[in-house]
N, C-alpha and C positions, 0 to 999 in steps of 0.2 A: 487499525492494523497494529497485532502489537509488536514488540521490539526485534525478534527475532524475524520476523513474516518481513518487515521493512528490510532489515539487513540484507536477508537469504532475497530480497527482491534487486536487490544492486548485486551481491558478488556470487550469485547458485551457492553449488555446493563447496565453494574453494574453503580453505581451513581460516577459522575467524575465533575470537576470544567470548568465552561466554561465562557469566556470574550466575552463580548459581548460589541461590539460601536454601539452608536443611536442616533437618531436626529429627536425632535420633530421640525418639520416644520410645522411652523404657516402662516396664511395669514393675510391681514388688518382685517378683520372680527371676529380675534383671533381663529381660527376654526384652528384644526390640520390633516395634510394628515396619515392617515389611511391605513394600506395594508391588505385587503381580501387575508389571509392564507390558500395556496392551501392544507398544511397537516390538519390543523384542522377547515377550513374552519369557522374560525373568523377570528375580525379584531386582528389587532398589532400595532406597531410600526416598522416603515422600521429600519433595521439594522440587525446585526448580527455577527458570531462568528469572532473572531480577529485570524490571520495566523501567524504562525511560522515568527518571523522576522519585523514584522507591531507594530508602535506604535497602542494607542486603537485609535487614533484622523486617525491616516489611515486606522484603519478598519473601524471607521464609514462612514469616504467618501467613500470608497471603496464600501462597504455594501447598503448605500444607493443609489452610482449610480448604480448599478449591478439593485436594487430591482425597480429603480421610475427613472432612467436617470437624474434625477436632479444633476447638479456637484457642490458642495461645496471645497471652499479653509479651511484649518484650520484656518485662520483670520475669516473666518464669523461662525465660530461656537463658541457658549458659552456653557460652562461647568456648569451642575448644579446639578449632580449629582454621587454617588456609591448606588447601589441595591442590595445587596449581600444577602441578607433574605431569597431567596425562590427555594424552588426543582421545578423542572419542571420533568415533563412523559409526555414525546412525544407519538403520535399515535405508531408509530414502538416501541416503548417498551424500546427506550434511555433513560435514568436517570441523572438529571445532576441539579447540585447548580450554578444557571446563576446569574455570578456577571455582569451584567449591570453600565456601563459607560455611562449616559447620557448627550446628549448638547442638547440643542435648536437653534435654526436659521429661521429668518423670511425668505418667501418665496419671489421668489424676478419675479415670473412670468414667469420662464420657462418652456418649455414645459414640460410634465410627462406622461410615460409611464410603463406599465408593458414590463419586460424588462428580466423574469427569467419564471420558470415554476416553483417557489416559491407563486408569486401572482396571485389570480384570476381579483382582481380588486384593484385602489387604488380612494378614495374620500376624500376629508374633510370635517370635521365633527364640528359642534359646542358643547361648552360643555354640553348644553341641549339635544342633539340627537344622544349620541353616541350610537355608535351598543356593539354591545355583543364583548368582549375583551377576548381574547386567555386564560390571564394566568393574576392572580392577582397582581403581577409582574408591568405588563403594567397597569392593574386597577388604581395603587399606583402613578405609575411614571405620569399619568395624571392626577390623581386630584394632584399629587403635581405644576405641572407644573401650573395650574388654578390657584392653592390658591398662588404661589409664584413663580416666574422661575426665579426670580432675589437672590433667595436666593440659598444656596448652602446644598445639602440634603445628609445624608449618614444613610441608611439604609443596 
């Protein structure tokens, strides 16, 4: 059972803290891959919650090969953020304060796949044409990544 299944198995849907690793991958074009979420059917950012036992730098490799087959080493990922600000309500009626852990990392041209029955689709996207985003959360974590991803964010 993993981390979250145990939790949400003691407290339902009451509001709980949850870690979250991510990784905005960019290509030459500055454009970021994007994951079509099969629960609320917007986009996101590939990643997701960190496991009993996992640094967050191993849940986001983790998380993102599961989500897009892309494999990242922690050397190629840069740190450039904490997101701690915001409740999410999930479709099924979970409550949760997602502290997001984020890194960026250039794309370096391997293949990508939907790889879970988490995503319907995955695309990149430029900052002038993104699609409709899940949760404000992710809103924040891209335009910060646009205006600065060399800088280091704590929200």
């Amino acid at each position: 059972m993993d981390y979250i299944s145990f939790i949400r198995s003691k407290v339902g849907h009451d509001k709980i803290f949850l870690n979250f690793g991510s990784v905005i991958i960019y290509n030459e074009n500055n454009e970021i891959l994007l994951q079509h979420r099969a629960d609320t059917g917007n986009w996101g950012l590939p990643g997701g919650a960190m496991e009993l036992g996992e640094t967050i730098t191993e849940a986001a490799i983790r998380e993102v090969a599961e989500e897009t087959t892309i494999q990242f080493t922690s050397e190629q990922l840069h740190f450039f953020g904490i997101y701690s600000a915001w409740d999410i309500k999930y479709p099924n009626g979970d409550h949760a304060q997602a502290i997001a852990y984020m890194f960026h990392a250039p794309y370096s041209g391997q293949q990508y796949a939907i790889n879970d029955d988490e995503s319907l689709e995955l695309c990149f996207f430029g900052q002038d044409n993104l699609p409709t985003i899940f949760c404000e959360q992710n809103e924040i974590i891209i335009a910060d990544f646009y205006n600065d991803h060399n800088q280091i964010y704590i929200r």
